[in-house]
DRENLUM-874531 format. One record per residue (C-alpha): residue in one letter; x, y, z; chain; residue number from 0. Coordinates in steps of 0.5 Angstrom, whole numbers. Layout:
REM residues N
<rec><residuo>A</residuo><px>X</px><py>Y</py><pz>Z</pz><cadena>A</cadena><num>NUM</num></rec>
...
This chain:
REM residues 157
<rec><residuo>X</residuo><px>0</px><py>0</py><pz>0</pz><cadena>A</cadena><num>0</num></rec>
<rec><residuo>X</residuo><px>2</px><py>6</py><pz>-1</pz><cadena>A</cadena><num>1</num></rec>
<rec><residuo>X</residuo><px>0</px><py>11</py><pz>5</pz><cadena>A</cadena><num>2</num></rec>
<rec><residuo>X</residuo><px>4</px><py>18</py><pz>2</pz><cadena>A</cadena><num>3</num></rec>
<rec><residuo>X</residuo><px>-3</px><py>21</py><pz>3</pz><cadena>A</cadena><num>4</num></rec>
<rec><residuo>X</residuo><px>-4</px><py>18</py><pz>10</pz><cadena>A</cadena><num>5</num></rec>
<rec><residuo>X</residuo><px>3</px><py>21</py><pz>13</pz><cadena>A</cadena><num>6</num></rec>
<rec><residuo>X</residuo><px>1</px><py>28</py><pz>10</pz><cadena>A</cadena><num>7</num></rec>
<rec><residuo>X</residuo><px>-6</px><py>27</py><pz>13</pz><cadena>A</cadena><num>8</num></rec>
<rec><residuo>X</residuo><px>-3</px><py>26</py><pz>20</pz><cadena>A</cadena><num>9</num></rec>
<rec><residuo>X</residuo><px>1</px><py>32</py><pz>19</pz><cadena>A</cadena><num>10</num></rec>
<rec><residuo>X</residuo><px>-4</px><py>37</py><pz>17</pz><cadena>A</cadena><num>11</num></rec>
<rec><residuo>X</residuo><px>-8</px><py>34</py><pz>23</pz><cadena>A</cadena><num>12</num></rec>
<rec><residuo>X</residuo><px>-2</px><py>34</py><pz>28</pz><cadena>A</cadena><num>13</num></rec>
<rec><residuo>X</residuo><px>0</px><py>42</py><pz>25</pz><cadena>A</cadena><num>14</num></rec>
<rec><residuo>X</residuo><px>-8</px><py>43</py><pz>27</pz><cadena>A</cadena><num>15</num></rec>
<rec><residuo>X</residuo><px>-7</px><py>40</py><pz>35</pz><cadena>A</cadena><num>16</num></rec>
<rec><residuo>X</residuo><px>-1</px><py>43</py><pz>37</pz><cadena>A</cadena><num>17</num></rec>
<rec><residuo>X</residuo><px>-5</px><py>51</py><pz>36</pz><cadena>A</cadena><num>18</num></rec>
<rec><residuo>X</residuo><px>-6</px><py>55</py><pz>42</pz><cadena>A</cadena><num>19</num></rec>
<rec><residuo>X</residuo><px>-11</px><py>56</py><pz>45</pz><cadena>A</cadena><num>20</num></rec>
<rec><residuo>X</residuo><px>-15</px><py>50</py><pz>42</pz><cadena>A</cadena><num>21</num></rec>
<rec><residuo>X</residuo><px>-23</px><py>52</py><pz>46</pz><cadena>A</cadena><num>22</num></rec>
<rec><residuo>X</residuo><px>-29</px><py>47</py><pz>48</pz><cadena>A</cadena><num>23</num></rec>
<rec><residuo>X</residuo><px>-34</px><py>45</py><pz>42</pz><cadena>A</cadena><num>24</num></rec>
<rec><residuo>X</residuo><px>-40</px><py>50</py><pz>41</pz><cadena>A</cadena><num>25</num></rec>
<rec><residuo>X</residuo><px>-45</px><py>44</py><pz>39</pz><cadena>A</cadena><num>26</num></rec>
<rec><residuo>X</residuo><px>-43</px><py>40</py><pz>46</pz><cadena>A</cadena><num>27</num></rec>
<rec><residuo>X</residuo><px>-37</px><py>35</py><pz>42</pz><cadena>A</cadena><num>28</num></rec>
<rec><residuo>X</residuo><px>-30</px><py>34</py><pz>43</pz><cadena>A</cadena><num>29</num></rec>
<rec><residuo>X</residuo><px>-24</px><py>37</py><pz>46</pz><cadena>A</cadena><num>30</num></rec>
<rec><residuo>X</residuo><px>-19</px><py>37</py><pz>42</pz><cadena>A</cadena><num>31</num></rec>
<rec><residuo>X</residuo><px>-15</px><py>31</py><pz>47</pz><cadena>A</cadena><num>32</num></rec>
<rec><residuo>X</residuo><px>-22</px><py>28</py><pz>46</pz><cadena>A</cadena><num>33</num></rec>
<rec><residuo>X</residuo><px>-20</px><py>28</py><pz>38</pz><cadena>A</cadena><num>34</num></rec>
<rec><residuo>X</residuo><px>-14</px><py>26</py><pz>40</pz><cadena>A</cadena><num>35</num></rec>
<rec><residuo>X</residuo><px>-15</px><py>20</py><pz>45</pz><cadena>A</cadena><num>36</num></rec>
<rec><residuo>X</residuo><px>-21</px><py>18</py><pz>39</pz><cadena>A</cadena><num>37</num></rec>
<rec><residuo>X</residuo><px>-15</px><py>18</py><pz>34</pz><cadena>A</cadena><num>38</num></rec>
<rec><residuo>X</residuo><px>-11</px><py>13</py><pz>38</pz><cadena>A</cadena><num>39</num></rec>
<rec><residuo>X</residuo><px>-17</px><py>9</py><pz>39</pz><cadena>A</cadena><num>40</num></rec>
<rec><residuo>X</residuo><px>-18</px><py>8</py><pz>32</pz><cadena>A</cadena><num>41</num></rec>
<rec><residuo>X</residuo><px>-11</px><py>8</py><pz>30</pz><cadena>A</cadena><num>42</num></rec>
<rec><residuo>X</residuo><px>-9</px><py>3</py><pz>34</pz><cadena>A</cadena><num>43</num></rec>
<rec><residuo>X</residuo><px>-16</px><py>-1</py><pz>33</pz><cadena>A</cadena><num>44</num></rec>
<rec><residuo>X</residuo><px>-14</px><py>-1</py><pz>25</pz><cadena>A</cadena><num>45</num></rec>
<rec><residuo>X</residuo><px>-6</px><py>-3</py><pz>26</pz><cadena>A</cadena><num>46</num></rec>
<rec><residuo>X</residuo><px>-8</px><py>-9</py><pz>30</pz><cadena>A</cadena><num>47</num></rec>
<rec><residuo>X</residuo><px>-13</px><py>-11</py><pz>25</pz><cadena>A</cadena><num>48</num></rec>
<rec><residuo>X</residuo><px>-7</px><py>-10</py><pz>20</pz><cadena>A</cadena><num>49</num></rec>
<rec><residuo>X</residuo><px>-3</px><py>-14</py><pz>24</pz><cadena>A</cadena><num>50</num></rec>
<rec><residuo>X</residuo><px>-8</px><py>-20</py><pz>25</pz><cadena>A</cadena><num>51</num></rec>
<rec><residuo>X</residuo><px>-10</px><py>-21</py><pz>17</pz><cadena>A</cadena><num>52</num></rec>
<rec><residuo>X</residuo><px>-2</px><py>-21</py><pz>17</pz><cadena>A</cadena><num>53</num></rec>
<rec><residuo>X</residuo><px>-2</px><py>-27</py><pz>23</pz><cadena>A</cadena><num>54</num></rec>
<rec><residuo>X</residuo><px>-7</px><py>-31</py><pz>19</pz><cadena>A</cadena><num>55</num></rec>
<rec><residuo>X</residuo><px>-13</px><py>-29</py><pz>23</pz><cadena>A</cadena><num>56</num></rec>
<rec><residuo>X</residuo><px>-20</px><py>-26</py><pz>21</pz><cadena>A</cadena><num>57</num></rec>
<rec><residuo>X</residuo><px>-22</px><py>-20</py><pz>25</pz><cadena>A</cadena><num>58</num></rec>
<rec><residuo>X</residuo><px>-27</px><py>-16</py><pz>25</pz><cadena>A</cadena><num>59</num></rec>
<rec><residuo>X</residuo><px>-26</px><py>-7</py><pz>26</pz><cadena>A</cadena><num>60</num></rec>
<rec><residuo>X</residuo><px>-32</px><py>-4</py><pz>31</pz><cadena>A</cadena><num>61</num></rec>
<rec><residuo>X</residuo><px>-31</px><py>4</py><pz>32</pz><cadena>A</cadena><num>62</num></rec>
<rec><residuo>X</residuo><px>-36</px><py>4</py><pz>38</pz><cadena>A</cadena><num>63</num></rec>
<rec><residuo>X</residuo><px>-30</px><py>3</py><pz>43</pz><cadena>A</cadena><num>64</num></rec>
<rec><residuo>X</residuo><px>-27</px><py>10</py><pz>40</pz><cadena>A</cadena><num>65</num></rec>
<rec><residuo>X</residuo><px>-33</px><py>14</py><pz>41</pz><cadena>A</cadena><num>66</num></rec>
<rec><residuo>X</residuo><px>-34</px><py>12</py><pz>47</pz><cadena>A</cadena><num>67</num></rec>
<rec><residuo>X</residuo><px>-34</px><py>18</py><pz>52</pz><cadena>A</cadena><num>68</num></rec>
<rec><residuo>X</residuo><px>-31</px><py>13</py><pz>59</pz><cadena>A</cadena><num>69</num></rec>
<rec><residuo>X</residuo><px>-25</px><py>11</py><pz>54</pz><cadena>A</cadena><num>70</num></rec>
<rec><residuo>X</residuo><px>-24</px><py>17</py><pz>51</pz><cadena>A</cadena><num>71</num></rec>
<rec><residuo>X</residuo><px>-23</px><py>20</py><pz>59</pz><cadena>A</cadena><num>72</num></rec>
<rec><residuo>X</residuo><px>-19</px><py>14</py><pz>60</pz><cadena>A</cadena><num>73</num></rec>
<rec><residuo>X</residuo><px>-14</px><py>15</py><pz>54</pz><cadena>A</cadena><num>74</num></rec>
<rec><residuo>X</residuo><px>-13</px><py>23</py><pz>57</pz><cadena>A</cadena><num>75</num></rec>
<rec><residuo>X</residuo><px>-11</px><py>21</py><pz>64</pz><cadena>A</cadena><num>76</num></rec>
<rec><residuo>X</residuo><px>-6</px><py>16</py><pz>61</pz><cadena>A</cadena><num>77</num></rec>
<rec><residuo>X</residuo><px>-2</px><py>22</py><pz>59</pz><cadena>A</cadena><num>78</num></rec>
<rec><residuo>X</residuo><px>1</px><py>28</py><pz>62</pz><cadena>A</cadena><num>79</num></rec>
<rec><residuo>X</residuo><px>-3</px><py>33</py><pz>57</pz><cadena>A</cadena><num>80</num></rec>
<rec><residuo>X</residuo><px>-4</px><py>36</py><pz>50</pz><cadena>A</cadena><num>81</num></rec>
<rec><residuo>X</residuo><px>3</px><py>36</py><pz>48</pz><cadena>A</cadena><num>82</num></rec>
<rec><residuo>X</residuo><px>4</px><py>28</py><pz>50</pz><cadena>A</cadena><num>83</num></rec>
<rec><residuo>X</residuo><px>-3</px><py>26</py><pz>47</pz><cadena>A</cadena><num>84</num></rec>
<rec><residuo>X</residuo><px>0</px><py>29</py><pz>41</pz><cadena>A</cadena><num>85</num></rec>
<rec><residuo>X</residuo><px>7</px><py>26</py><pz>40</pz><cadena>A</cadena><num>86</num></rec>
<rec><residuo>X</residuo><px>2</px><py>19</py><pz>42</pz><cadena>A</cadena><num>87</num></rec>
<rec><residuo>X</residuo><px>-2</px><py>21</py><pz>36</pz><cadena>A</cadena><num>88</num></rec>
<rec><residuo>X</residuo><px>5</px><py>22</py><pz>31</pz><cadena>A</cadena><num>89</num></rec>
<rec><residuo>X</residuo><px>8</px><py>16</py><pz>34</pz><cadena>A</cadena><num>90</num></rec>
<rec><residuo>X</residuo><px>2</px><py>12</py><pz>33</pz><cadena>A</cadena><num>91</num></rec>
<rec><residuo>X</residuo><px>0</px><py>14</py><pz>26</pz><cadena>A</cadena><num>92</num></rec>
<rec><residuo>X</residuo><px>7</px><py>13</py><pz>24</pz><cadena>A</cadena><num>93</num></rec>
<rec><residuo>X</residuo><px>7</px><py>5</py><pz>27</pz><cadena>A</cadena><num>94</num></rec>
<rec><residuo>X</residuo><px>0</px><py>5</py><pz>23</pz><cadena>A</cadena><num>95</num></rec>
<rec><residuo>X</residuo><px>3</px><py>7</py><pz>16</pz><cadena>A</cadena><num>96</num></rec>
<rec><residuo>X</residuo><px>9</px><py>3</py><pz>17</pz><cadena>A</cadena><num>97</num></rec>
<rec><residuo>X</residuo><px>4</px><py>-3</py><pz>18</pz><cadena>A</cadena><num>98</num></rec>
<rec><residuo>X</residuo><px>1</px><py>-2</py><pz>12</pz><cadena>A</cadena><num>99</num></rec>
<rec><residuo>X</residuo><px>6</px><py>1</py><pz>7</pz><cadena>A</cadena><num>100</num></rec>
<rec><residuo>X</residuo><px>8</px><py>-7</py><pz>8</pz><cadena>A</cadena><num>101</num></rec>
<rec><residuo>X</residuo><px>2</px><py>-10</py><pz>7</pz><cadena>A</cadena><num>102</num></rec>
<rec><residuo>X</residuo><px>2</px><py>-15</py><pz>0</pz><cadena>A</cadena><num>103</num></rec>
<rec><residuo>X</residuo><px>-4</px><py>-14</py><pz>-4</pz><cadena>A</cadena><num>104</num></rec>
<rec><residuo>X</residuo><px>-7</px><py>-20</py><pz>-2</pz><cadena>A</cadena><num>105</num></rec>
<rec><residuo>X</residuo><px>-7</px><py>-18</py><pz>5</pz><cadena>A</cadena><num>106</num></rec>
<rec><residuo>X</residuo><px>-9</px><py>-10</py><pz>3</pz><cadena>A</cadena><num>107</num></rec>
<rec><residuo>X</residuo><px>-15</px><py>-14</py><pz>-1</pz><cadena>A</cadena><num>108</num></rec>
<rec><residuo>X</residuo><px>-17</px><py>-18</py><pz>5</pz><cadena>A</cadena><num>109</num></rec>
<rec><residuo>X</residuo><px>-25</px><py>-17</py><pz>7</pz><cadena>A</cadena><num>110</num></rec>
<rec><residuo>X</residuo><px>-26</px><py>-15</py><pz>14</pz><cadena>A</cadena><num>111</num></rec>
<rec><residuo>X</residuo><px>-32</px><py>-14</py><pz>17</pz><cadena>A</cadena><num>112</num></rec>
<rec><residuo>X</residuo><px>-33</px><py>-6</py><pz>20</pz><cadena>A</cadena><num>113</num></rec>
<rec><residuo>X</residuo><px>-38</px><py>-4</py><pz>24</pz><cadena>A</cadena><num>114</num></rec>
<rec><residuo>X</residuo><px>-37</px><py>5</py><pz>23</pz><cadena>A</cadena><num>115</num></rec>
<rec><residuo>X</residuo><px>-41</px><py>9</py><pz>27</pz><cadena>A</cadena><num>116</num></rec>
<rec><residuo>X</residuo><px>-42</px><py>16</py><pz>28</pz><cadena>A</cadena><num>117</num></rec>
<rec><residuo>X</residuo><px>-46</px><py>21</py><pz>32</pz><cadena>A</cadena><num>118</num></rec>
<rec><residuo>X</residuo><px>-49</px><py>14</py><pz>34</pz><cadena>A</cadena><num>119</num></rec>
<rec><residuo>X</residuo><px>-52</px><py>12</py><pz>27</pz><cadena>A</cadena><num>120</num></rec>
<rec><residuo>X</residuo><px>-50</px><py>7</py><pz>23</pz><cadena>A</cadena><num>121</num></rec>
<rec><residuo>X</residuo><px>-45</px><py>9</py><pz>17</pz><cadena>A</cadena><num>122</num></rec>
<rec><residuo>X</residuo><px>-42</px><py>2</py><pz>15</pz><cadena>A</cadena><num>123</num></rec>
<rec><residuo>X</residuo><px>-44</px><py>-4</py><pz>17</pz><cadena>A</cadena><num>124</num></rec>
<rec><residuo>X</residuo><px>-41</px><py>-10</py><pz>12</pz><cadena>A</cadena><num>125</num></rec>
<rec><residuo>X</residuo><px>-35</px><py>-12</py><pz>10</pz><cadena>A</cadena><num>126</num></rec>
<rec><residuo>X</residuo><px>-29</px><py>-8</py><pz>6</pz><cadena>A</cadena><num>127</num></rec>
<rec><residuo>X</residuo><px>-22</px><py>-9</py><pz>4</pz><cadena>A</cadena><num>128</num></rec>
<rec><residuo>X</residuo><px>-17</px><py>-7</py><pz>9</pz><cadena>A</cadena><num>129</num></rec>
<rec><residuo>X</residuo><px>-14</px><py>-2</py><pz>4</pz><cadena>A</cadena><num>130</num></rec>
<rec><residuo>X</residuo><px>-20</px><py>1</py><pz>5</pz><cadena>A</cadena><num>131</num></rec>
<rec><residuo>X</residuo><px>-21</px><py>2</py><pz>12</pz><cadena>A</cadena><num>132</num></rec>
<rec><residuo>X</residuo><px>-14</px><py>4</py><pz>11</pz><cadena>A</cadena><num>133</num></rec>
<rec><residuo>X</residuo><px>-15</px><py>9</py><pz>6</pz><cadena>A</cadena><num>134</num></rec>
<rec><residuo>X</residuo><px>-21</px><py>11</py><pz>9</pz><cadena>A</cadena><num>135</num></rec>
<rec><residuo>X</residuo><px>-18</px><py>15</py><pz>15</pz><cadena>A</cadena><num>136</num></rec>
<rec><residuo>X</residuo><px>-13</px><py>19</py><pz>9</pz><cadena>A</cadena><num>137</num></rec>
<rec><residuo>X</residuo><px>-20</px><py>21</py><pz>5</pz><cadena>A</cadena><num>138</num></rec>
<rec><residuo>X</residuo><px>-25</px><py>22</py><pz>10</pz><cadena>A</cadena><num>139</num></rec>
<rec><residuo>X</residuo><px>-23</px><py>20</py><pz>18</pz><cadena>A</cadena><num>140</num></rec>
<rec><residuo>X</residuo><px>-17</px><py>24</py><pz>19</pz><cadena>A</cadena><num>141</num></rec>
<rec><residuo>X</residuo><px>-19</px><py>30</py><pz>15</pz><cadena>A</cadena><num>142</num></rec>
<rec><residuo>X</residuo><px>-26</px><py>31</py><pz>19</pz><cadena>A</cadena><num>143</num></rec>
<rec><residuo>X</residuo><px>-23</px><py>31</py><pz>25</pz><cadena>A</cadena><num>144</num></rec>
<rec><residuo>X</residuo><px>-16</px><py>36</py><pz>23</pz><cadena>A</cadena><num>145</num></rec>
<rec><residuo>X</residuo><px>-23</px><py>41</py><pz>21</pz><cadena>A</cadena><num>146</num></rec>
<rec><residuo>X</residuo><px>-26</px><py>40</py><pz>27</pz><cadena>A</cadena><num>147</num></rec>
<rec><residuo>X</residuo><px>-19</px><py>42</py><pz>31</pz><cadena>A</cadena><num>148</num></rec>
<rec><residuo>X</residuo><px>-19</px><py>48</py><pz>27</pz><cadena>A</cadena><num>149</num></rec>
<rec><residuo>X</residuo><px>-26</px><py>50</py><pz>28</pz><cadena>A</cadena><num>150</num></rec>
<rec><residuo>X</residuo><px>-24</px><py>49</py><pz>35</pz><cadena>A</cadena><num>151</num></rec>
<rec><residuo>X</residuo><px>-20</px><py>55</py><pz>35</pz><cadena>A</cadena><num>152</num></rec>
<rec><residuo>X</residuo><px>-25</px><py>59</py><pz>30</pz><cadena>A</cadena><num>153</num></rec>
<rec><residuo>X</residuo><px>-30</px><py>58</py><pz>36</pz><cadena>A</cadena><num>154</num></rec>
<rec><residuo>X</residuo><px>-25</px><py>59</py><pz>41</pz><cadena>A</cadena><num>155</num></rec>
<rec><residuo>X</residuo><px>-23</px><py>66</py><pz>37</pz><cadena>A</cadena><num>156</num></rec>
């Protein structure tokens, strides 16, 4: 797989992370440390989907566990403050893209079953190939989320 799109993704985002002054959500949604710590979630969820279709194995990707608010809070507490959540996401993306920079195409073509919600609707309940999840969070998941930590700051401002 090729994750250029992907690293430059994280990039933008990480860049929209480290503003000051990042303010609370006017609509009641995320902080920008839970984006954050929902982005470790997903990134680390994918990796280790990665992972298993590369050992062999048939697992399944579900997103409820990074939107889950008491998650999110015990990601936050697990690091001393913004500027730590950051380097976890810069680290962790990396780990991800290196994972899928080495996958075949026989693994990037292998279906997962995925479970995507969002704001507690359904958007994807089928099987994908593990390329598209991957490339989705180049296309859509991480581009949502670097546009709602710059809202924050418009918010904010």
């Amino acid at each position: 797989m090729n994750t250029t799109a992907l690293r430059s993704a994280y990039a933008r985002l990480l860049d929209a992370a480290a503003i000051p002054d990042l303010g609370e959500a006017g609509d009641g949604g995320w902080n920008a440390d839970q984006i954050l710590a929902h982005l470790l979630s997903v990134d680390a969820s994918i990796a280790a989907v990665a992972m298993g279709v590369v050992a062999g194995s048939r697992p399944t990707f579900d997103n409820r566990v990074s939107l889950d608010r008491w998650n999110l809070d015990r990601i936050i507490a697990e690091h001393s403050g913004r500027a730590d959540l950051i380097d976890h996401v810069r680290s962790q993306a990396t780990v991800l893209c290196d994972i899928a920079d080495q996958l075949n195409p026989e693994a990037a073509s292998v279906l997962v079953p995925s479970l995507l919600l969002s704001n507690d609707a359904p958007v994807l309940d089928q099987p994908i190939p593990l390329a598209r999840l991957i490339d989705g969070l180049a296309d859509d998941h991480v581009p949502v989320h670097t546009q709602q930590l710059l809202d924050l700051r418009a918010e904010h401002a």
